[in-house]
Backbone as XML, in Angstrom:
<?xml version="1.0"?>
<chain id="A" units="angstrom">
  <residue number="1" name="UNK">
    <atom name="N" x="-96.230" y="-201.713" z="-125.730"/>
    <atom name="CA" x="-95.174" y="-201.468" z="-126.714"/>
    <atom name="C" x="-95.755" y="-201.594" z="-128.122"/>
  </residue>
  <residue number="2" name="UNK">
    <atom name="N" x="-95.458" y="-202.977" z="-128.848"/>
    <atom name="CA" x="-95.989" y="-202.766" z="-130.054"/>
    <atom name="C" x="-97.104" y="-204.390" z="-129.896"/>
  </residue>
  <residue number="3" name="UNK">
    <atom name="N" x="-98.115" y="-204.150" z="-129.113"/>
    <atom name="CA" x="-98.673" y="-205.158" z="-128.773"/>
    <atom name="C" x="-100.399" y="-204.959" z="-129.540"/>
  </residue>
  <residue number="4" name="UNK">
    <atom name="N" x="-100.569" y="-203.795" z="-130.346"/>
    <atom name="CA" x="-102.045" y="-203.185" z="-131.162"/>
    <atom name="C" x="-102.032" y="-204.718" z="-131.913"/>
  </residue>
  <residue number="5" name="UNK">
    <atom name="N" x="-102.917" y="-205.438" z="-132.072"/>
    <atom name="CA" x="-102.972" y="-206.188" z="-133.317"/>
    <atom name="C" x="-103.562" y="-205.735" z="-134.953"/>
  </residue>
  <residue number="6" name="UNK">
    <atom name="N" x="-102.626" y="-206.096" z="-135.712"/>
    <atom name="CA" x="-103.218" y="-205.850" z="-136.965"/>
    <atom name="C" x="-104.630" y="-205.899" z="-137.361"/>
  </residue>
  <residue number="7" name="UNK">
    <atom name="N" x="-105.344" y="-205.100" z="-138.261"/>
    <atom name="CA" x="-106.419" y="-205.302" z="-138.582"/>
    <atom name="C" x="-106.616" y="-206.805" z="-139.217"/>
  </residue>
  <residue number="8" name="UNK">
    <atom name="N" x="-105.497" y="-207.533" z="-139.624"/>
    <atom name="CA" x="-105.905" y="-208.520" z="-140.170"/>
    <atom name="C" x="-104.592" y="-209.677" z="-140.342"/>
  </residue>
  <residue number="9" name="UNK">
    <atom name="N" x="-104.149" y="-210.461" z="-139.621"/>
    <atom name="CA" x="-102.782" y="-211.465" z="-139.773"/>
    <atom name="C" x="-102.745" y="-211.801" z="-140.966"/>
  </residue>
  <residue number="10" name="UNK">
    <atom name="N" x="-101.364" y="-211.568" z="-140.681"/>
    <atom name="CA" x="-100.844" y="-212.348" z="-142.109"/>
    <atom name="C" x="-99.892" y="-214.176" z="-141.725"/>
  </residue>
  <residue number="11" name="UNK">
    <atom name="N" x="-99.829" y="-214.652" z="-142.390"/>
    <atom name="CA" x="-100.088" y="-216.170" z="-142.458"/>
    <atom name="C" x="-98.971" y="-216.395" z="-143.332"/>
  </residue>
  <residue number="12" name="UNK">
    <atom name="N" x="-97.547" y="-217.065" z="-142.506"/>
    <atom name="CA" x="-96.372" y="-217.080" z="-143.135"/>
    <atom name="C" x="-95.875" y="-218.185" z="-143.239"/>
  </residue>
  <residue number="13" name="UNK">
    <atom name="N" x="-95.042" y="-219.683" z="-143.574"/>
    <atom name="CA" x="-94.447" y="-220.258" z="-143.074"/>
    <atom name="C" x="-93.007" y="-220.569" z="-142.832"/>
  </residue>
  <residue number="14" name="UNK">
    <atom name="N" x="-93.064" y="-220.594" z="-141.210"/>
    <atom name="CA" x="-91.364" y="-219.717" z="-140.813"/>
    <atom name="C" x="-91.018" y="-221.319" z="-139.870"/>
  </residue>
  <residue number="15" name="UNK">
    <atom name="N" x="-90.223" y="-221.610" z="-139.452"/>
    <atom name="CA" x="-89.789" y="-222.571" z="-138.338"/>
    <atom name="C" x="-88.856" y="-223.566" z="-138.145"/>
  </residue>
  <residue number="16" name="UNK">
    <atom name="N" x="-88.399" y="-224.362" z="-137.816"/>
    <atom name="CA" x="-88.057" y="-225.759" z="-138.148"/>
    <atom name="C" x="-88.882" y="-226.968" z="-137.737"/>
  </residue>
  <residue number="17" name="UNK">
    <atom name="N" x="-89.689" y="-227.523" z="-138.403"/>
    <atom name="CA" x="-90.031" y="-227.790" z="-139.974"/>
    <atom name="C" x="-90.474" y="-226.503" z="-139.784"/>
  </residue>
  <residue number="18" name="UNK">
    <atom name="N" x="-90.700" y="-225.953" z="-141.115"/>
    <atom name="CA" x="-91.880" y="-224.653" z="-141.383"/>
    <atom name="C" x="-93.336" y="-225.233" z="-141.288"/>
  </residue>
  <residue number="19" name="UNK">
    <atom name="N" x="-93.757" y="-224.310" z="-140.456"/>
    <atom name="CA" x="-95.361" y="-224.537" z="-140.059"/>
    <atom name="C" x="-95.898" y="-222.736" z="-140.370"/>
  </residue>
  <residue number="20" name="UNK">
    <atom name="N" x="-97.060" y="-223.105" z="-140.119"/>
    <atom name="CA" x="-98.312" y="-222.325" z="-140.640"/>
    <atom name="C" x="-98.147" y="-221.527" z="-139.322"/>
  </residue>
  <residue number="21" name="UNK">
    <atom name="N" x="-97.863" y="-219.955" z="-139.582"/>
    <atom name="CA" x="-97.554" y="-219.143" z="-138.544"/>
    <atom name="C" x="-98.349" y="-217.587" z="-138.705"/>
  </residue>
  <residue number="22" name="UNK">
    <atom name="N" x="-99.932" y="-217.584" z="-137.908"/>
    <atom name="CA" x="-100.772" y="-216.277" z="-138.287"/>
    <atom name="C" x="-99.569" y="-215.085" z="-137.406"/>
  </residue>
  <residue number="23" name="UNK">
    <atom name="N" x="-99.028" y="-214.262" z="-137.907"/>
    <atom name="CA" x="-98.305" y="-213.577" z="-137.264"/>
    <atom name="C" x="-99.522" y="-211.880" z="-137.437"/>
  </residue>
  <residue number="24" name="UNK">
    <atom name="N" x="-99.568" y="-211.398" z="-136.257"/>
    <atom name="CA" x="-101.071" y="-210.379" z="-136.162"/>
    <atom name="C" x="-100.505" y="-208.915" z="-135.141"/>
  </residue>
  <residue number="25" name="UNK">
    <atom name="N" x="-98.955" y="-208.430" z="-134.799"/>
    <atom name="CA" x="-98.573" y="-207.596" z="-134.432"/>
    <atom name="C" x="-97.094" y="-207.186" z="-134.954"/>
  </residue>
  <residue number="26" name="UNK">
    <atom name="N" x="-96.857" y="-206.170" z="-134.759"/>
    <atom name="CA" x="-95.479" y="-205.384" z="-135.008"/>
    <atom name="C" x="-94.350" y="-206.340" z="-134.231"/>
  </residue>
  <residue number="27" name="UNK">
    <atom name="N" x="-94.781" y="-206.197" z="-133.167"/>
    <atom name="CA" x="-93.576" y="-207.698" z="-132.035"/>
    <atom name="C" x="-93.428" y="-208.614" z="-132.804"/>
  </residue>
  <residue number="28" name="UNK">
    <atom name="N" x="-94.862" y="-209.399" z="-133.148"/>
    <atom name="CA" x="-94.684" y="-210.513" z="-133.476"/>
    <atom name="C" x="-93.540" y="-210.643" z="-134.633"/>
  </residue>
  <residue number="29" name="UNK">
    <atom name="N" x="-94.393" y="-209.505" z="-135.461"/>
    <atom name="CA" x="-93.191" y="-209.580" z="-137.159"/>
    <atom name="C" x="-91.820" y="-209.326" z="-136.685"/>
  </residue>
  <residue number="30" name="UNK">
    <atom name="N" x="-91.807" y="-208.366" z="-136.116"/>
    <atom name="CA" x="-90.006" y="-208.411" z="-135.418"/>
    <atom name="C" x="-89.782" y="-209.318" z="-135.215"/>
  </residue>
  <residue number="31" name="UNK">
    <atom name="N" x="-90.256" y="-210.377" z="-134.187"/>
    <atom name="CA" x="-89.682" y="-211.329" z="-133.615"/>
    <atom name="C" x="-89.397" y="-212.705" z="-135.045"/>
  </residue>
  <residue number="32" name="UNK">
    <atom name="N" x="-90.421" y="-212.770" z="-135.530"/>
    <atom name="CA" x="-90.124" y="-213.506" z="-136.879"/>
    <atom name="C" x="-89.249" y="-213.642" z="-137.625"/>
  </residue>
  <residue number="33" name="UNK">
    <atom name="N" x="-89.451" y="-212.118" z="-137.809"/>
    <atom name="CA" x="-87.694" y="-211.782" z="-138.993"/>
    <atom name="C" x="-86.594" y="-211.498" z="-138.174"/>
  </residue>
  <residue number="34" name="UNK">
    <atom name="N" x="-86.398" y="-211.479" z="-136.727"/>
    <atom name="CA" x="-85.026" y="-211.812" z="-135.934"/>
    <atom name="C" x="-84.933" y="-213.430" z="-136.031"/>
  </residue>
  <residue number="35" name="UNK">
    <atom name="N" x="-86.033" y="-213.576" z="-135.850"/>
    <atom name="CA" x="-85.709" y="-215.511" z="-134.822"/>
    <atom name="C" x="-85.774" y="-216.786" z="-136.433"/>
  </residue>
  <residue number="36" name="UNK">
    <atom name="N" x="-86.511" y="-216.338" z="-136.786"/>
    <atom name="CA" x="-87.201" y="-217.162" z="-137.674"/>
    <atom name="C" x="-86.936" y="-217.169" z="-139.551"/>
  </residue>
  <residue number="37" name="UNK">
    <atom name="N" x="-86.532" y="-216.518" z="-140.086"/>
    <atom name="CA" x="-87.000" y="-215.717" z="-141.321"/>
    <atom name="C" x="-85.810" y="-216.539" z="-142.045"/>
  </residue>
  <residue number="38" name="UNK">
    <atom name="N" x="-85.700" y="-216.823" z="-143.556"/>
    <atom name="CA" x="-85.451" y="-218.072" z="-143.809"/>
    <atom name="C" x="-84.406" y="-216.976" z="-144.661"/>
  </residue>
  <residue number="39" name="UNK">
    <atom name="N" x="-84.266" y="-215.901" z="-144.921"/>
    <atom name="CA" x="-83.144" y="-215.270" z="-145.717"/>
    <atom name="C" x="-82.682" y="-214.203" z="-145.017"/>
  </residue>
  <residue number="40" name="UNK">
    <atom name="N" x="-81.649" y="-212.904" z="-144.921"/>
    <atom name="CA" x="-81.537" y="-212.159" z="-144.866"/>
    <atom name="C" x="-80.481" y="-211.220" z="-145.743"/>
  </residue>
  <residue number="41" name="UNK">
    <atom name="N" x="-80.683" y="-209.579" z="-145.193"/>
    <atom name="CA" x="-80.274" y="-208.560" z="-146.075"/>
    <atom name="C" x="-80.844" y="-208.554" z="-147.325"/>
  </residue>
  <residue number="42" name="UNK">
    <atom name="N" x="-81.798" y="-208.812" z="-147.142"/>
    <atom name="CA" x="-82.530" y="-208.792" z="-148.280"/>
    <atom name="C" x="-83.627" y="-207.275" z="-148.725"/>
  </residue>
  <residue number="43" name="UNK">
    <atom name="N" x="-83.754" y="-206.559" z="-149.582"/>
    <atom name="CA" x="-84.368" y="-205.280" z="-149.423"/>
    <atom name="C" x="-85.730" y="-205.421" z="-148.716"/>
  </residue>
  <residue number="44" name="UNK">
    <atom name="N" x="-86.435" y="-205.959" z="-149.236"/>
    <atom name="CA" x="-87.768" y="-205.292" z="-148.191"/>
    <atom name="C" x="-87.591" y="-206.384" z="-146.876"/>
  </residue>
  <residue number="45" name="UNK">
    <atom name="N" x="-87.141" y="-207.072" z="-146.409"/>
    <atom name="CA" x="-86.594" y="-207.440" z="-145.220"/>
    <atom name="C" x="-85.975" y="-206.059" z="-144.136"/>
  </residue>
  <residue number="46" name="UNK">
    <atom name="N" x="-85.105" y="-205.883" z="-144.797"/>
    <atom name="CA" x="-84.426" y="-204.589" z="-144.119"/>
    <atom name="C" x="-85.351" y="-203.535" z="-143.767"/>
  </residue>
  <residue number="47" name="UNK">
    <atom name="N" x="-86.045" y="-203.370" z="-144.744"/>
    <atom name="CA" x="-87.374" y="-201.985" z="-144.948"/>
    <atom name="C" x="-88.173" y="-202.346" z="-144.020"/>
  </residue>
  <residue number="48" name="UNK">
    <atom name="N" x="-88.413" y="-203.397" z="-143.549"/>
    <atom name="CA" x="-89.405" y="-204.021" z="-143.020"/>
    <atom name="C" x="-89.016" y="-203.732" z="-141.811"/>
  </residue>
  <residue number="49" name="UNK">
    <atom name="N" x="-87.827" y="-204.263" z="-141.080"/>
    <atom name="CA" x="-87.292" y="-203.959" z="-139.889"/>
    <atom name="C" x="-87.227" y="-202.721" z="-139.626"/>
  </residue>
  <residue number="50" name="UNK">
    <atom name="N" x="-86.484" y="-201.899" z="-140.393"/>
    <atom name="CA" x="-86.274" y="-200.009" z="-140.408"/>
    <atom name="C" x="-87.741" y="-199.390" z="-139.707"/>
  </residue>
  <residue number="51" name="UNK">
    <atom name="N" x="-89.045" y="-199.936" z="-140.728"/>
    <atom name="CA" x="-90.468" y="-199.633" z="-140.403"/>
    <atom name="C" x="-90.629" y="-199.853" z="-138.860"/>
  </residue>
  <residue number="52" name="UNK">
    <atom name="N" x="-90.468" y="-201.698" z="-138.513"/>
    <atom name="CA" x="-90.388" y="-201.862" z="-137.004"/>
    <atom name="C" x="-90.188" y="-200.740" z="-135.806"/>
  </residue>
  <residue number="53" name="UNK">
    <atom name="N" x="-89.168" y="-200.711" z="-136.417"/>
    <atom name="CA" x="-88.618" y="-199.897" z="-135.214"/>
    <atom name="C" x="-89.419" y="-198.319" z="-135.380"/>
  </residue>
  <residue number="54" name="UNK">
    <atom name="N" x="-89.842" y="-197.677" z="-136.242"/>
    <atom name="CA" x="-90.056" y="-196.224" z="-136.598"/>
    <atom name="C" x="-91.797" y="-196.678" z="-135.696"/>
  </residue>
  <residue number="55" name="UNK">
    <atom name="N" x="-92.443" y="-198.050" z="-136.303"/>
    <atom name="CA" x="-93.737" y="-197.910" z="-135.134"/>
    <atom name="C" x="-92.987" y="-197.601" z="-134.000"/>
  </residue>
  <residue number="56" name="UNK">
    <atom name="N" x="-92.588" y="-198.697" z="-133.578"/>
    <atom name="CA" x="-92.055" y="-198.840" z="-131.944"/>
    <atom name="C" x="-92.360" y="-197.116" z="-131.581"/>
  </residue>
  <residue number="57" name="UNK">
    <atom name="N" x="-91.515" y="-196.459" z="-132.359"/>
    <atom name="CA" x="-91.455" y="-194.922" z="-131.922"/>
    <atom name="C" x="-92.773" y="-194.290" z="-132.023"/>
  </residue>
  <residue number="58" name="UNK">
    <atom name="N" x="-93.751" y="-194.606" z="-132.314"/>
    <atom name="CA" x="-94.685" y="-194.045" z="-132.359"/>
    <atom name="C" x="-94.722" y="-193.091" z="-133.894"/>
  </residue>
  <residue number="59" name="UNK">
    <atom name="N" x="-93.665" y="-192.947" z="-134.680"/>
    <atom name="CA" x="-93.332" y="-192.469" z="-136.198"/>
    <atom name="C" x="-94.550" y="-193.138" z="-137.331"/>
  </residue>
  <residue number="60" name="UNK">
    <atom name="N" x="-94.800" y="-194.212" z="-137.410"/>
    <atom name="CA" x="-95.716" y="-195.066" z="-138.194"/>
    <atom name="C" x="-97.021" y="-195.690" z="-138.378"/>
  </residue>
  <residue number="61" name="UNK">
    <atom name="N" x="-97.769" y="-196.232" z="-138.372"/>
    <atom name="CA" x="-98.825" y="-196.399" z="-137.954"/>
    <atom name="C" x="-98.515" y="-198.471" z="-138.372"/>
  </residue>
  <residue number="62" name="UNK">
    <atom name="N" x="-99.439" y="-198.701" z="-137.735"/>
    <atom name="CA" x="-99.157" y="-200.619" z="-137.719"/>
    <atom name="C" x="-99.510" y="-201.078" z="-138.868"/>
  </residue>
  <residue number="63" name="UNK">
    <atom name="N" x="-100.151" y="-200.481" z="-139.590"/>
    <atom name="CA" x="-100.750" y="-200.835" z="-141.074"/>
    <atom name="C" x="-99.341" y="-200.454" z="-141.879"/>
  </residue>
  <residue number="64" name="UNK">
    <atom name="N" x="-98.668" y="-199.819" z="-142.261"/>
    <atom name="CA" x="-97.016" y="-199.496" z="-142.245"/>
    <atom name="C" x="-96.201" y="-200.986" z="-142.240"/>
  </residue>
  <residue number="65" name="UNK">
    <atom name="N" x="-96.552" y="-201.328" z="-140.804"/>
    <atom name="CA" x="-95.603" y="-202.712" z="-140.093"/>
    <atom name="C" x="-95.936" y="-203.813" z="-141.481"/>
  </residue>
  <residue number="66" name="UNK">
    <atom name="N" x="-97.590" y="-203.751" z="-141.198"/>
    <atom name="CA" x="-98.181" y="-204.801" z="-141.502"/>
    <atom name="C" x="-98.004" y="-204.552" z="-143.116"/>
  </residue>
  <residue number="67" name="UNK">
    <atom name="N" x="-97.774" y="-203.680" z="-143.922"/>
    <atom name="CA" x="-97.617" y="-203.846" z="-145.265"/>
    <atom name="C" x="-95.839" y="-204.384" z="-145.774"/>
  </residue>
  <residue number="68" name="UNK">
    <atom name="N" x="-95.086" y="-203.779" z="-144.773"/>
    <atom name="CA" x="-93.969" y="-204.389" z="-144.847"/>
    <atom name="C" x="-93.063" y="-205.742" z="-144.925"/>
  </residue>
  <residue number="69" name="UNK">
    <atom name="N" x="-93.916" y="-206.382" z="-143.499"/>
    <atom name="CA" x="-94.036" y="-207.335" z="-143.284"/>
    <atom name="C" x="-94.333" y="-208.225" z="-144.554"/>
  </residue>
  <residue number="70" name="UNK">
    <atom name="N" x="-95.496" y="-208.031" z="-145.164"/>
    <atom name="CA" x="-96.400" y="-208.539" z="-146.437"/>
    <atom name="C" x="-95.382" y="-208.635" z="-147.337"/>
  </residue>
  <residue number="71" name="UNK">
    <atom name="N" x="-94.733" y="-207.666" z="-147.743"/>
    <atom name="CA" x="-93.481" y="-207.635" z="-149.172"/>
    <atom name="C" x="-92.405" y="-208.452" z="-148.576"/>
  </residue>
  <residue number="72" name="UNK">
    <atom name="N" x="-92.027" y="-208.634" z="-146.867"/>
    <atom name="CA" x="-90.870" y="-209.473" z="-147.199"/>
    <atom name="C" x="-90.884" y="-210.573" z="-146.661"/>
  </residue>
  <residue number="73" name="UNK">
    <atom name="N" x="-92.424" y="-210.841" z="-146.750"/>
    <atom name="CA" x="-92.410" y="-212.229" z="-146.679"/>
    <atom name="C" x="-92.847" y="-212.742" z="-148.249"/>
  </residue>
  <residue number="74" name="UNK">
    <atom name="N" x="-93.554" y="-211.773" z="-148.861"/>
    <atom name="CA" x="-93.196" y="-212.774" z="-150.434"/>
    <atom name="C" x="-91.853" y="-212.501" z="-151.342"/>
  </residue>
  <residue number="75" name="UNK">
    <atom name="N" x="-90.906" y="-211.522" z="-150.353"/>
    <atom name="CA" x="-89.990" y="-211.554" z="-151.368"/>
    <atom name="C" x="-89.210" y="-212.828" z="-150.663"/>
  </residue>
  <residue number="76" name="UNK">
    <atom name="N" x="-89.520" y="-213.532" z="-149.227"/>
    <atom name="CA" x="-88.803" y="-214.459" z="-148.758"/>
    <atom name="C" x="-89.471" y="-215.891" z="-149.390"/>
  </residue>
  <residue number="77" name="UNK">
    <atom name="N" x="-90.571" y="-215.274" z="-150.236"/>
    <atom name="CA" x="-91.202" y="-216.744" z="-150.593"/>
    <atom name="C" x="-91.869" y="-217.604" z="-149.630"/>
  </residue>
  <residue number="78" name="UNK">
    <atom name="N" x="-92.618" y="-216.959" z="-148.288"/>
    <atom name="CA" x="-93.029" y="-217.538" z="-147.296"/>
    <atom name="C" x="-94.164" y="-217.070" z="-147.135"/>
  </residue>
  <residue number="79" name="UNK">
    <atom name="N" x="-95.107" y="-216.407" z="-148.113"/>
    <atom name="CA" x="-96.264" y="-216.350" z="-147.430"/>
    <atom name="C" x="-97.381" y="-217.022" z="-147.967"/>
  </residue>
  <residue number="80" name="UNK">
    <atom name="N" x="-98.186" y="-217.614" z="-146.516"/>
    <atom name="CA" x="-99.192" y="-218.321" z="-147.297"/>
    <atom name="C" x="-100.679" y="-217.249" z="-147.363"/>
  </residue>
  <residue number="81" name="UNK">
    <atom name="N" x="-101.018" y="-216.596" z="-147.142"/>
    <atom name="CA" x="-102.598" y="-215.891" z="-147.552"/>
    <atom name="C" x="-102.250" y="-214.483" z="-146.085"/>
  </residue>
  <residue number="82" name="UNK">
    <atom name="N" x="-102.606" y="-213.754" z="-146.949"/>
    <atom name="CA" x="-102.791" y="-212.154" z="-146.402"/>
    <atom name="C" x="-104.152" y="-211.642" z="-146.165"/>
  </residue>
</chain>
């Protein structure tokens, strides 16, 4: 499915407590910003998900996921190093 790993994780902190989380696939970031993600409806949150799903389809390429991902986790104020 969406199991390719990124050329390179990105490094968020998501949880209860928040811990240090290398997140390194399209799943993974989905699963983050469903389960985990400390705001929502937020614009590149949304964009981010929209992207998700367009890989899933084979529409995007994972570098796509993975830049998305990147904007809404600093627009969530959660990322620690890219």
């Amino acid at each position: 499915m969406m199991q390719k790993p990124w050329n390179k994780p990105v490094v968020v902190m998501i949880g209860e407590p928040p811990v240090e989380t290398a997140i390194e696939t399209t799943q993974a970031a989905s699963w983050a910003m469903i389960e985990d993600w400390p705001i929502e409806d937020e614009p590149a949150c949304d964009k981010a998900l929209l992207i998700f799903a367009e890989v899933s389809k084979g529409k995007r390429a994972d570098e796509d996921a993975r830049q998305a991902f990147l904007a809404a986790a600093v627009e969530a104020g959660i990322l620690v190093r890219k």
